[in-house]
C-alpha positions in Angstrom: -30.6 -17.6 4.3 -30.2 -14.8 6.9 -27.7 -12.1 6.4 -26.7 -12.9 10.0 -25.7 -16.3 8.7 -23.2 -14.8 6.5 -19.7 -15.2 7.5 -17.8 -11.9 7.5 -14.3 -11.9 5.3 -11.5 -11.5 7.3 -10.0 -8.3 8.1 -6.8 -9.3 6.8 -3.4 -9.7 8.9 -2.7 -6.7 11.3 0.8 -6.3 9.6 -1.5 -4.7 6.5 -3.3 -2.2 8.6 0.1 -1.0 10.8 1.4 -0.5 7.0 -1.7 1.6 5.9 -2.0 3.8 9.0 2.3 4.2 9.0 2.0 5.3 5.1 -1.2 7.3 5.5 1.0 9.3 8.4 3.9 9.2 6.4 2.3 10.1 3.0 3.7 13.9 2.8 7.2 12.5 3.4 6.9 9.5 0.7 5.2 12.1 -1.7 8.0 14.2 -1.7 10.4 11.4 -2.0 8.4 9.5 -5.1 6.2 12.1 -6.7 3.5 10.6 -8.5 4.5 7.1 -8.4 3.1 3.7 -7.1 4.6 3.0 -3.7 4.9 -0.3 -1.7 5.2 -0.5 1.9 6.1 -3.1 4.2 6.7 -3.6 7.9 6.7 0.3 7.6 9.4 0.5 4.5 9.1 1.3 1.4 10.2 -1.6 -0.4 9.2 -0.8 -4.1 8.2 2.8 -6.3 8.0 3.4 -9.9 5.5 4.5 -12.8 4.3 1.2 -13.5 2.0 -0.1 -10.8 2.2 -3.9 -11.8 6.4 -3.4 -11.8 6.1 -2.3 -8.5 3.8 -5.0 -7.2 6.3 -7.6 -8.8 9.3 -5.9 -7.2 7.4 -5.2 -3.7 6.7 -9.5 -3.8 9.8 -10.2 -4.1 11.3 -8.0 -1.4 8.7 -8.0 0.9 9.3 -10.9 3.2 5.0 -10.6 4.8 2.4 -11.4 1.9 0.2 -8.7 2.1 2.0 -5.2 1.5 0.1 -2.1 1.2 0.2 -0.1 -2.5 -0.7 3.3 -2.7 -0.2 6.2 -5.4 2.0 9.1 -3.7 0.2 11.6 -5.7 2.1 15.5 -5.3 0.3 18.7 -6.8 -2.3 19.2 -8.1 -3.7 16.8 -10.5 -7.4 17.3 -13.0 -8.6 13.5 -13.8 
């Protein structure tokens, strides 16, 4: 089999990537509002944020009224991993 036969995965539904680029642009702002915590957006909202990363992807599915929602960690300061 040639890797040209592969079939690329799907990019996913454009909704995602509007999400990501609208957080990414908006991260300083969602930051300041929920330091260091997981944050959900959809169609450009935050619809979920808290400590618990699965908590919020369980409250961000049932809010969320598209699938696919982008999570992200609105990390503020400094932090040594």
């Amino acid at each position: 089999m040639k890797t040209q036969d592969i079939p690329l995965p799907s990019p996913g539904p454009r909704e995602y990537w509007d999400d990501s680029k609208w957080a990414n642009e908006h991260a300083t702002e969602i930051a300041q509002q929920y330091p260091n915590q997981w944050v959900a957006v959809a169609d450009k909202t935050v619809v979920a944020a808290g400590i618990d990363g699965a908590e919020v992807e369980r409250m961000a599915t049932k809010k969320a009224v598209q699938r696919d929602f982008v999570i992200f960690f609105a990390e503020k300061g400094i932090h040594v991993y």
